[in-house]
C-alpha positions as CSV (number, residue, x, y, z in Angstrom):
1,X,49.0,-73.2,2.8
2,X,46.4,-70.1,3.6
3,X,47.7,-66.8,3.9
4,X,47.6,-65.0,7.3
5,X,44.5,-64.4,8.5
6,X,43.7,-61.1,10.3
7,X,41.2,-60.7,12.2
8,X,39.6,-57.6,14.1
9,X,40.2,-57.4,18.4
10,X,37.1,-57.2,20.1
11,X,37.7,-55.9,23.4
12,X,35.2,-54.7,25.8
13,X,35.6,-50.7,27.5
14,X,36.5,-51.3,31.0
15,X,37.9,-48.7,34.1
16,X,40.0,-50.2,36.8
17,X,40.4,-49.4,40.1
18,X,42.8,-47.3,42.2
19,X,46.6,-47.3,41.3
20,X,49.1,-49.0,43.3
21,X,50.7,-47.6,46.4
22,X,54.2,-46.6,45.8
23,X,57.0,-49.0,46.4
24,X,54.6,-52.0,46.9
25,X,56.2,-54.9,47.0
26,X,53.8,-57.3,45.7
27,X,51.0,-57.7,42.7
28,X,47.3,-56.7,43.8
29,X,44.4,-57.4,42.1
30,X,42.8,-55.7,39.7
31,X,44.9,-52.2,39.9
32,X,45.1,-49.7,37.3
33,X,48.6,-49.1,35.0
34,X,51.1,-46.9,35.4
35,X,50.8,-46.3,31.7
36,X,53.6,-45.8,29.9
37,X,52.5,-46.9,26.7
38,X,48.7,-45.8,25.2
39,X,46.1,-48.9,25.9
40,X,48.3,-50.9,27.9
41,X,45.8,-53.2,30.3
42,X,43.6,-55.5,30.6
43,X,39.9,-56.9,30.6
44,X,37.7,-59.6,31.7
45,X,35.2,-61.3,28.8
46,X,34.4,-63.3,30.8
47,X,35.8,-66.7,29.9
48,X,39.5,-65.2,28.9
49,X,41.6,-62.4,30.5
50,X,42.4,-59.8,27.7
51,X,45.6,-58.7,27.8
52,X,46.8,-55.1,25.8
53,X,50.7,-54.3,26.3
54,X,49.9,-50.7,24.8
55,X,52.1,-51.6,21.8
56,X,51.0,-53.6,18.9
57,X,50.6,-57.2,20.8
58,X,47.1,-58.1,22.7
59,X,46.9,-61.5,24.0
60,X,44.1,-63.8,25.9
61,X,44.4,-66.2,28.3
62,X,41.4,-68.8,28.8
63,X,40.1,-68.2,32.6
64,X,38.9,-72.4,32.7
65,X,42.7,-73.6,31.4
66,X,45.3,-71.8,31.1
67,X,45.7,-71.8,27.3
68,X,46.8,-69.1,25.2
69,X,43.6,-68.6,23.1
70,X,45.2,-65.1,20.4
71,X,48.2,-63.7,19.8
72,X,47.2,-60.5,17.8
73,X,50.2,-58.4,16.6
74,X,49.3,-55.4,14.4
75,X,46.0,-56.6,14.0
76,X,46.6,-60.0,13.0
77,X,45.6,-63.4,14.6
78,X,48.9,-65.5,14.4
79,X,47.7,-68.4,17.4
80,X,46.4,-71.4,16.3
81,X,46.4,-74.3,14.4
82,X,44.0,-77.5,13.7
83,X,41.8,-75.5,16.7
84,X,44.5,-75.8,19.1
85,X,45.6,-72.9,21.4
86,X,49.2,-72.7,22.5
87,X,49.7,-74.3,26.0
88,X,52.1,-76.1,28.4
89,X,52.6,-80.0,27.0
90,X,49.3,-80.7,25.2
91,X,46.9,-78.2,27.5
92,X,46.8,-78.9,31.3
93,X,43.3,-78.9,31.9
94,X,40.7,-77.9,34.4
95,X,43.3,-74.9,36.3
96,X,43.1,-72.1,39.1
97,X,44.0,-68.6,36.4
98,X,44.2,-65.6,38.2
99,X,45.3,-61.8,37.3
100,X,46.8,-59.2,39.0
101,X,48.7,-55.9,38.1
102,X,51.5,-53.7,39.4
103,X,51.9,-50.3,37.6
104,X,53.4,-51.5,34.2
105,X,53.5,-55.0,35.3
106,X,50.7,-57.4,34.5
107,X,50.7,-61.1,35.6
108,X,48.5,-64.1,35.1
109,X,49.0,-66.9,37.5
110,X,47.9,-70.7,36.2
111,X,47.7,-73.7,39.0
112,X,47.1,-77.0,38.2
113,X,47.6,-79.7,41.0
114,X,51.9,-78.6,41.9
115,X,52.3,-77.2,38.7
116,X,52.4,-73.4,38.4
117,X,52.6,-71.1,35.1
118,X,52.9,-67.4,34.4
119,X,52.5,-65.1,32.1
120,X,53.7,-61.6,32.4
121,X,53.1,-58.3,30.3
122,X,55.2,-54.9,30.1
123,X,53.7,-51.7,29.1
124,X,54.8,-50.3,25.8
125,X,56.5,-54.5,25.2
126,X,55.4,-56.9,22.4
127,X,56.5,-60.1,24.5
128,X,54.7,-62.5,26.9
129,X,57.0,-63.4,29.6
130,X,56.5,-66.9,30.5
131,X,57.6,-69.2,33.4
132,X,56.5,-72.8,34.6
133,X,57.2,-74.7,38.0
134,X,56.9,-78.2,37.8
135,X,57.4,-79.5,41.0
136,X,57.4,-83.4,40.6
137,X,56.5,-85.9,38.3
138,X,52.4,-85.9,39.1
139,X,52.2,-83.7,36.0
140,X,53.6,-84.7,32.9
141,X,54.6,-81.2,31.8
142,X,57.8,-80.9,29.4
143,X,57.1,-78.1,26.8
144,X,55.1,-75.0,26.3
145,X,54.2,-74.6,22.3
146,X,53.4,-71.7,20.6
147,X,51.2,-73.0,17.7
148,X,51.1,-70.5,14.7
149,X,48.6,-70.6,12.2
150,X,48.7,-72.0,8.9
151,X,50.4,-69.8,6.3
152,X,51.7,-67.0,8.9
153,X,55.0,-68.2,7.6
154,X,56.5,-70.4,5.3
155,X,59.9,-72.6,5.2
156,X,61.1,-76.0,4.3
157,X,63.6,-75.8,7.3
158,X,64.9,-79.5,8.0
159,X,62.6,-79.4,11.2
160,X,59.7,-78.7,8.8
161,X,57.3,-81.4,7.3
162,X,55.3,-79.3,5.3
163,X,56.1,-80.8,2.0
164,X,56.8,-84.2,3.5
165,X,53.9,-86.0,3.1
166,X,55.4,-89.6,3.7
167,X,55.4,-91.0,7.1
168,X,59.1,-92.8,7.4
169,X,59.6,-93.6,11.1
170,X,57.3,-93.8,13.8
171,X,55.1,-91.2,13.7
172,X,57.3,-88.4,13.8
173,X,59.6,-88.8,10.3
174,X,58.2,-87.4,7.1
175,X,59.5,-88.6,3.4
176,X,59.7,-85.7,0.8
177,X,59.1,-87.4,-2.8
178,X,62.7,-86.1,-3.4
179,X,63.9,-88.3,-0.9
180,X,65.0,-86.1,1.6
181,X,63.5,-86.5,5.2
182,X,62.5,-84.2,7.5
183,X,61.3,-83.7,11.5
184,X,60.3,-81.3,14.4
185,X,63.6,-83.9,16.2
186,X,66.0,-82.3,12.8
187,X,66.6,-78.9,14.5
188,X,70.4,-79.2,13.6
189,X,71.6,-76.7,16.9
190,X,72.3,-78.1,20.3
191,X,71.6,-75.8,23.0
192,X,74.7,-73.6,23.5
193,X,74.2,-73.0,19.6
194,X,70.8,-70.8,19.8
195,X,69.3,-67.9,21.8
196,X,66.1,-67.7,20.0
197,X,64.0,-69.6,17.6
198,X,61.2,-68.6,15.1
199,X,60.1,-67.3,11.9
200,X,59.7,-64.0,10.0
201,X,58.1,-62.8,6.7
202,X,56.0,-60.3,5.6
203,X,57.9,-57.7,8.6
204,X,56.5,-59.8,11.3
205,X,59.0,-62.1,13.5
206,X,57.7,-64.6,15.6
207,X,59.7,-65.7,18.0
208,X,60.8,-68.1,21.4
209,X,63.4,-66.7,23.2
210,X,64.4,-69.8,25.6
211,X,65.2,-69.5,29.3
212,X,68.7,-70.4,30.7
213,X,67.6,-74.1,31.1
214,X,69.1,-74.2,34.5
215,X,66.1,-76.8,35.4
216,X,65.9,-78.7,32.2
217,X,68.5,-82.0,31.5
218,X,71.2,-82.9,29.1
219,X,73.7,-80.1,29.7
220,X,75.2,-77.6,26.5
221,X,75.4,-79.8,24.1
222,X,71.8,-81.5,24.3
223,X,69.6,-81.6,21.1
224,X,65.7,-81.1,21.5
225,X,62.8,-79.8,19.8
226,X,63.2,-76.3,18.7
227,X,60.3,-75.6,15.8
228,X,57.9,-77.2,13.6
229,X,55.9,-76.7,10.0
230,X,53.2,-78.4,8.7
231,X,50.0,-78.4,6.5
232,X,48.2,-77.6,9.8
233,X,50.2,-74.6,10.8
234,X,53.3,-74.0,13.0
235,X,54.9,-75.1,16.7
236,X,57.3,-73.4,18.8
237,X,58.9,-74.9,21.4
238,X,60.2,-74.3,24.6
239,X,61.3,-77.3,25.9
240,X,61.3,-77.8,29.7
241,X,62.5,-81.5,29.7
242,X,62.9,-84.1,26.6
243,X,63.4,-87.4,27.0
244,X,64.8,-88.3,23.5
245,X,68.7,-89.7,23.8
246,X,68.2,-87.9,27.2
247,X,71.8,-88.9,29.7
248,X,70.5,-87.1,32.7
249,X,67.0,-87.4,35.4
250,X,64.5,-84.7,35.2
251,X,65.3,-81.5,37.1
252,X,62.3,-80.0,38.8
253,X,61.5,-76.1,39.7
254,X,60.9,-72.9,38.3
255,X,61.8,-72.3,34.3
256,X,62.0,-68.8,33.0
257,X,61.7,-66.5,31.7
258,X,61.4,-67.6,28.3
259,X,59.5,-65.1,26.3
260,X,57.6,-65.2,23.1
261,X,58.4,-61.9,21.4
262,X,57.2,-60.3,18.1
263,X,59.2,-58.0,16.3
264,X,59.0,-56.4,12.9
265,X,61.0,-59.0,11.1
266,X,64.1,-59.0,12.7
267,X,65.4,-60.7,15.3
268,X,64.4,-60.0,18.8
269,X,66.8,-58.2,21.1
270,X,69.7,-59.4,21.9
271,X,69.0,-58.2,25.4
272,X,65.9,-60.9,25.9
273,X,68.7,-63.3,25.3
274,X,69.9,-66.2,28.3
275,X,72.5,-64.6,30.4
276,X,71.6,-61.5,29.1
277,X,68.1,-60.9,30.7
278,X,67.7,-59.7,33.5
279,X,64.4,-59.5,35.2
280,X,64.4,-57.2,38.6
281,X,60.8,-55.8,37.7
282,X,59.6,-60.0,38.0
283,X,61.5,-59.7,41.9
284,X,58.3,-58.6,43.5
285,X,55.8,-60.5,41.3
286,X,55.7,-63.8,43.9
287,X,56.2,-66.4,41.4
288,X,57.0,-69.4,42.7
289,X,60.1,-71.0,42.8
290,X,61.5,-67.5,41.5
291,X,64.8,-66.3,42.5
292,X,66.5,-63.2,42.0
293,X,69.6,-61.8,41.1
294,X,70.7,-61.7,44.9
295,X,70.2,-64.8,45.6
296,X,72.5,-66.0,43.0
297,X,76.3,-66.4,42.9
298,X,79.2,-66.9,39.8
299,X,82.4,-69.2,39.3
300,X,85.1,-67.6,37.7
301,X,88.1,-69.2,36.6
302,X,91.1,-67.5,35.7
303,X,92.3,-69.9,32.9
304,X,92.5,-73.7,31.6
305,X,96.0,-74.8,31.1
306,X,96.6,-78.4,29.1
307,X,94.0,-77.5,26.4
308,X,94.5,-78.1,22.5
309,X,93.7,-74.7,21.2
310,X,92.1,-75.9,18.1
311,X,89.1,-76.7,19.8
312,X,86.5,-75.1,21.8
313,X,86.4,-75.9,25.0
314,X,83.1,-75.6,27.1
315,X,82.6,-75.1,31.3
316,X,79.5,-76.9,32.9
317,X,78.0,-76.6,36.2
318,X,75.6,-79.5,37.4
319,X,73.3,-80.7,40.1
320,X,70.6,-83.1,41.1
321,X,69.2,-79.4,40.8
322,X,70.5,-76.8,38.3
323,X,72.9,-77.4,35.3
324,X,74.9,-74.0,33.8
325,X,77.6,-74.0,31.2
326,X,79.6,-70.8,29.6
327,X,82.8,-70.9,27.1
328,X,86.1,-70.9,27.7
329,X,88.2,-68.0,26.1
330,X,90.3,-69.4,23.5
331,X,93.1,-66.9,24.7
332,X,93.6,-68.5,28.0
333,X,91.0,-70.7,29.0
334,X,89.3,-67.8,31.2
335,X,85.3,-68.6,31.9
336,X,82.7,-67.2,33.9
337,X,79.2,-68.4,34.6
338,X,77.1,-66.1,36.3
339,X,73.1,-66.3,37.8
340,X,73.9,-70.2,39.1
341,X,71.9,-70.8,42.1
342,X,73.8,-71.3,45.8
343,X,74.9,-75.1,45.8
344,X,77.7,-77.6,45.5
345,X,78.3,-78.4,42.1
346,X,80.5,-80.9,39.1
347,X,82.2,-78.5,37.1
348,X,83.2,-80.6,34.0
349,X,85.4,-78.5,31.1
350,X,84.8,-80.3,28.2
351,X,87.4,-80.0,24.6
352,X,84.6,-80.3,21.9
353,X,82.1,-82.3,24.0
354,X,84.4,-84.6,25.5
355,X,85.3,-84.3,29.6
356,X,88.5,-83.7,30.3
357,X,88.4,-82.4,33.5
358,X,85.9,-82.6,36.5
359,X,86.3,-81.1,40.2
360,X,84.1,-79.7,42.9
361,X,82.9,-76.2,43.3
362,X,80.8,-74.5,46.0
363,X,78.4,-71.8,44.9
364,X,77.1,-69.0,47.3
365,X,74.2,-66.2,47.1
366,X,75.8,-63.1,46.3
367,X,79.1,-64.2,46.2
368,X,82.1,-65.4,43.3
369,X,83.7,-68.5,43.6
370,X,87.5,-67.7,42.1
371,X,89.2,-70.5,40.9
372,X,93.3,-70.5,39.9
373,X,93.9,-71.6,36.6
374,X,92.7,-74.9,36.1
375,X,95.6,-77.4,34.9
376,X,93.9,-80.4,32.5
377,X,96.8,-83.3,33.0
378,X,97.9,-84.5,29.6
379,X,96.6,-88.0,30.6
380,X,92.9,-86.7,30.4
381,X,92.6,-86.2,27.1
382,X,93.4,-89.8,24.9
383,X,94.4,-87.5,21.7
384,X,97.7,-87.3,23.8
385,X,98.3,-90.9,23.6
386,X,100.8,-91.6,20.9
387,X,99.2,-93.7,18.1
388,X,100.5,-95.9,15.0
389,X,97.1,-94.9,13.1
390,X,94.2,-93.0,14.4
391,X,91.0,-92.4,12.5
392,X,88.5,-88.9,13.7
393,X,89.4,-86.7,16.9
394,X,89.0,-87.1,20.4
395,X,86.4,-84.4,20.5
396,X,83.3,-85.9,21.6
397,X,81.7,-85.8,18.6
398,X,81.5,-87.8,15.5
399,X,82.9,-85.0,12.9
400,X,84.7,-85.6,10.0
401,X,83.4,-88.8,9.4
402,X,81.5,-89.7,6.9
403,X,78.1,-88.5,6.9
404,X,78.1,-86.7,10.1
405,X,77.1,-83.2,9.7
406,X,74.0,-84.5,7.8
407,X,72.6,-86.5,10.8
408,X,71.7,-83.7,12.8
409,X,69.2,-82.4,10.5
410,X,68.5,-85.5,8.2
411,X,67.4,-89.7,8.8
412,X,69.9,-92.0,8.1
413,X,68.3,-92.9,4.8
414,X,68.2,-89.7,3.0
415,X,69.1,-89.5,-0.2
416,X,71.7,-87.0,0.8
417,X,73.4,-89.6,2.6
418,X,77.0,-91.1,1.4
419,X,76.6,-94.8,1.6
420,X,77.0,-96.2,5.1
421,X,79.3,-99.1,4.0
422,X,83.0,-98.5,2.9
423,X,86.5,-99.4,4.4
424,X,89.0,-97.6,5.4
425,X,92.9,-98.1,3.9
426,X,95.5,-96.2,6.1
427,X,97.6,-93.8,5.1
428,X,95.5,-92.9,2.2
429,X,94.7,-89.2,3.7
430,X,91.1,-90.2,3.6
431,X,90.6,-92.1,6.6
432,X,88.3,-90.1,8.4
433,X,86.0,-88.8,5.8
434,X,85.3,-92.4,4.5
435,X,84.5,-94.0,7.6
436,X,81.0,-93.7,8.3
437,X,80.2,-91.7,11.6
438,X,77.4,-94.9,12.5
439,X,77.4,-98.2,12.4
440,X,74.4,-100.2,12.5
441,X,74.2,-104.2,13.3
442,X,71.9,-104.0,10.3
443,X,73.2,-101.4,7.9
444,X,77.1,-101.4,8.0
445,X,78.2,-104.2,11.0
446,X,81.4,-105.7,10.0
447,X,83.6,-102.4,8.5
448,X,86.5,-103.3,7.5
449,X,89.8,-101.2,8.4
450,X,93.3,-101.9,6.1
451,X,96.8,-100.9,7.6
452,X,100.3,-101.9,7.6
453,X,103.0,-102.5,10.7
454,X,106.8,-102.6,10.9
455,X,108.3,-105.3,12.0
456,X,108.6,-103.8,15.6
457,X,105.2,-103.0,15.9
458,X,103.9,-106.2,14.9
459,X,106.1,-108.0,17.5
460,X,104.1,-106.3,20.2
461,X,101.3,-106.3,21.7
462,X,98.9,-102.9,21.4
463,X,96.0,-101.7,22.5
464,X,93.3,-100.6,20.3
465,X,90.8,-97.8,21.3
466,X,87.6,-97.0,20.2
467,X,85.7,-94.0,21.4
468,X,82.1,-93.7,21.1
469,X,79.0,-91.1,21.7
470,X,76.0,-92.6,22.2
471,X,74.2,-96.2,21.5
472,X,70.9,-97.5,20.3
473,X,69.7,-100.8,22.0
474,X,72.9,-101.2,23.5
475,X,74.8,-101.6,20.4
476,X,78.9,-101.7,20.6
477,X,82.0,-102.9,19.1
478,X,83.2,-106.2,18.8
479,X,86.6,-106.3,16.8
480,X,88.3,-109.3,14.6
481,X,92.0,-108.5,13.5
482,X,93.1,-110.8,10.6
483,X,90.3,-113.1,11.1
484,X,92.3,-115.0,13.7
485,X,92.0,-113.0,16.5
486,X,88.2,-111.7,18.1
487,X,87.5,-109.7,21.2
488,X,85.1,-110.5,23.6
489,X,81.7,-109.0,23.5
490,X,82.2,-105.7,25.9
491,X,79.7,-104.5,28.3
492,X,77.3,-101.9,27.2
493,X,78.2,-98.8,28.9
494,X,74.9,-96.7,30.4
495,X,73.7,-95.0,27.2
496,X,69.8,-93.1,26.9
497,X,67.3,-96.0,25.9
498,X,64.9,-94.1,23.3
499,X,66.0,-93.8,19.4
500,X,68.8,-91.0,19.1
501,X,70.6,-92.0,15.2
502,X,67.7,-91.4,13.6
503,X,66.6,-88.4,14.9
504,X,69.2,-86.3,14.8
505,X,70.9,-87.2,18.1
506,X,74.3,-88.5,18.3
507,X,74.4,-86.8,21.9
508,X,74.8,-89.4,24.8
509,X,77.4,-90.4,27.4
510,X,80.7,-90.5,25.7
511,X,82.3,-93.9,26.3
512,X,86.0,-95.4,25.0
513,X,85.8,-99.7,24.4
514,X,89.6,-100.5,24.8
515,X,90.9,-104.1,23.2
516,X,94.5,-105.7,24.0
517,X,95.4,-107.2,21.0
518,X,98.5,-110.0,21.3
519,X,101.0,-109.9,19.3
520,X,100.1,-113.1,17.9
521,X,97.1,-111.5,16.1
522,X,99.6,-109.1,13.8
523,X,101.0,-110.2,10.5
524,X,104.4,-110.5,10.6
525,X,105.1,-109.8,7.0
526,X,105.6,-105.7,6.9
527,X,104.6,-106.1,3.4
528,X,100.8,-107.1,3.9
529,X,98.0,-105.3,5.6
530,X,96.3,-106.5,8.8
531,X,92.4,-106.1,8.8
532,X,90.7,-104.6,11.5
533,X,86.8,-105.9,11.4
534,X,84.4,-103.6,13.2
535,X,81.2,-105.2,14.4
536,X,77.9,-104.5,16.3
537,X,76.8,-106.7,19.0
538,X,73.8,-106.5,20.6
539,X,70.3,-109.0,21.8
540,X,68.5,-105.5,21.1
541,X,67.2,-103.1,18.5
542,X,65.0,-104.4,15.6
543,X,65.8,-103.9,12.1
544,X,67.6,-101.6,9.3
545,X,68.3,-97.9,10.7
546,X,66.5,-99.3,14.3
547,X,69.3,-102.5,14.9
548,X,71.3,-101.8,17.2
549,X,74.2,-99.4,16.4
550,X,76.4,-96.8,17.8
551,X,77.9,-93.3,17.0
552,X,81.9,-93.0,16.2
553,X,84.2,-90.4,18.2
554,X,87.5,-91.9,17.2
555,X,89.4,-95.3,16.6
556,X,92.9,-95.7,17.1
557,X,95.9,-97.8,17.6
558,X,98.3,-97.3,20.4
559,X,102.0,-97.1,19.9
């Protein structure tokens, strides 16, 4: 890959008009800076609106479309790649852009049809403030990308497919000649996990800081896009709705700010980060859809009693219109989520990523909702359930087994991958580890699972539990104990209908298939192991690492 490639700024000598009237509440047109920062405003070349934020950063904006055409930081030209500019989705088209300025405010409006998108500069800043409002479905608007030119910056990251020259799967899944695999889907970090993504080298960082998501889908443990690299050059996403492994509808409205920030290597600050910024200078600026700190409320809650304390436990807000999560304190359980719009909402408080707990909660501008400690019964979470043999934990997540921290980052057929077959003997110490955290009606259907019973347990009747995460085409367990005894084909719970196990997503609606075994299906001599046989069923899916299969959260045997 081409080093960076810098290139001079052309920008035309210009005088604007009179400065704004003090106090005024809304943006103008073309008025002149309150400079606080040397060379901070803008221009007109006709066909793109020059933007200088009187730091290091100038920026254009094409007057026909919307696009970001150059992103110059010290000089350099870091937009652009296989003559792309960076847009929302793939470029919107044909668009109303306007610009207007308030003191050390400057904001450039983009309509097309219902969808609105903003820019925003600060004097003396090297960030573009960004926020889109889609309104409906008329425009099919999920992202905005940053695309970076080729060599800017480097990295074999597992969302990168520089030197993965293979195509694997679909279009989007890249073969290395070393066998690993890579992806733009492989971003390893579910939402709650990042603030900020990007790149630095050479003392430049290039960064997305992404919004709080309130109008996006999938809640805090939802997996998207975050970056790519290729022979081409670089993406950065901001992702407004994705509809891989996706488990909830589109939410429509105003998303922002998310900013793109440059730095000088380092990370940007802390204090661009979700529930962090805070944007009383955008109050006045008329975007639509915006609202502001004031028209916002919180939900407190003084603790969460009933929780295991070796996990994490997660509070969510959702809505047909907003979705808002923050972290329980591992103390107490204390959690408070502030900047959710006025509504009634689900709070859900999850152990790992499993529900435990759901109730109802009204939101009001201005206002905290308190709520007393919240008391998870003991009959929520099926951990509590007294077991003869359980393999994983109830956690909502597929952990520990075998093979699972590698599927967030890597396809099922990378060379890194343990094999996906093996069976389990209880009471080894191993269980978990060995069990594969998939199984596939093509790969691995048909797992087998060794233990023993006492003579009491084998003279009743027990149920047998197994917990799952998401599905591909509709795959689920069907069991067979001792070859004598085989469940009936179960109903495919709702699960997301695009791929999800092979690209990194083991994130859909956690579901637990229970069986009632008879007694008659136990052996009754102690001295001999039953075999549990763990298939896939399903009309669906096609072949290999696309059959039908389904992600493991635990198996166990009730007492």
């Amino acid at each position: 890959m081409s080093g960076s490639v810098n290139r001079p700024v052309r920008r035309r000598t210009f005088v604007l008009g009179s400065a704004a009237a003090a106090g005024s509440a809304a943006l103008a047109g073309p008025l002149a800076p309150t400079a606080s920062a040397a060379g901070f405003g803008w221009s007109d070349d006709g066909s793109h609106y020059v933007v200088d934020t009187g730091a290091n950063l100038v920026f254009k904006v094409a007057k026909s479309n919307g696009d970001l055409t150059s992103l110059v930081y010290r000089g350099t030209e870091y937009q652009g790649y296989g003559g792309k500019n960076s847009h929302v989705e793939s470029g919107l088209g044909s668009s109303t852009v306007t610009l207007a300025q308030s003191g050390s405010t400057i904001l450039i409006s983009v309509t097309y049809g219902t969808l609105k998108h903003y820019y925003a500069a600060r004097s003396g800043e090297n960030n573009v403030y960004m926020w889109t409002n889609k309104a409906d479905t008329s425009v099919s608007a999920t992202r905005y990308i940053v695309r970076v030119r080729a060599g800017a910056f480097l990295n074999d990251e597992p969302d990168s497919y520089t030197y993965a020259p293979t195509t694997l799967e679909a279009s989007d899944v890249f073969l290395k000649s070393d066998g690993q695999t890579r992806s733009k889907h492989y971003s390893k970090l579910r939402v709650i996990d990042y603030d900020h993504v990007g790149w630095s080298a050479g003392g430049v960082g290039l960064w997305i800081v992404r919004s709080n998501h309130e109008k996006a889908s999938g809640g805090p443990f939802y997996r998207s896009l975050l970056r790519h690299q290729s022979a081409d050059g670089g993406g950065l996403y901001e992702i407004l709705y994705y509809g891989e492994n996706q488990t909830e509808a589109q939410r429509f409205g105003l998303q922002g700010p998310y900013v793109i920030a440059f730095t000088d290597g380092g990370a940007p600050s802390s204090a661009l980060f979700p529930g962090t910024l805070t944007t009383p200078w955008a109050d006045s600026l008329g975007i639509s859809g915006y609202v502001g700190a004031s028209g916002r409320g919180k939900v407190a809650g003084v603790g969460i009693t009933g929780r295991d304390t070796a996990y994490p436990y997660t509070v969510g807000l959702a809505n047909a219109a907003a979705q808002y999560w923050g972290s329980a304190r591992s103390s107490d359980g204390y959690f408070s989520i502030g900047g959710v719009l006025p509504g009634v909402y689900t709070l859900t408080v999850h152990k790992g990523e499993l529900a435990v707990y759901s109730m109802s909660v009204t939101v009001s501008a201005g206002a905290t909702t308190t709520l007393n400690t919240l008391a998870v019964p003991s009959s929520n979470d099926p951990a509590n359930a007294g077991a003869i043999w359980r393999i994983g934990d109830w956690n909502g997540t597929p952990s520990g087994f075998k093979n699972a921290a590698l599927m967030t980052y890597a396809h099922p057929s990378d060379v890194r991958a343990a094999p996906w077959t093996g069976n389990v003997v209880i009471g080894g110490g191993s269980e978990t580890s060995a069990f594969p955290a998939y199984i596939w009606k093509d790969v691995n259907s048909g797992l087998l699972v060794y233990f023993k019973l006492t003579a009491a347990q084998a003279a009743a009747a027990h149920t047998l539990r197994i917990g799952v995460t998401t599905a591909y085409a509709n795959g689920r367990p069907q069991v067979v104990v001792n070859d004598t005894w085989t469940s009936a084909i179960p109903s495919p719970p709702t699960q997301p209908s695009t791929r999800s196990l092979t690209v990194g997503s083991y994130r859909g609606n956690n579901h637990t298939f229970t069986y009632s075994v008879p007694a008659s299906a136990w052996l009754t001599d102690t001295g001999q192991y039953n075999v549990l046989k763990i298939n896939v069923v399903s009309g669906s899916g096609t072949t290999s690492y696309l059959s039908a299969g389904t992600s493991v959260d635990a198996i166990d045997l009730l007492a």
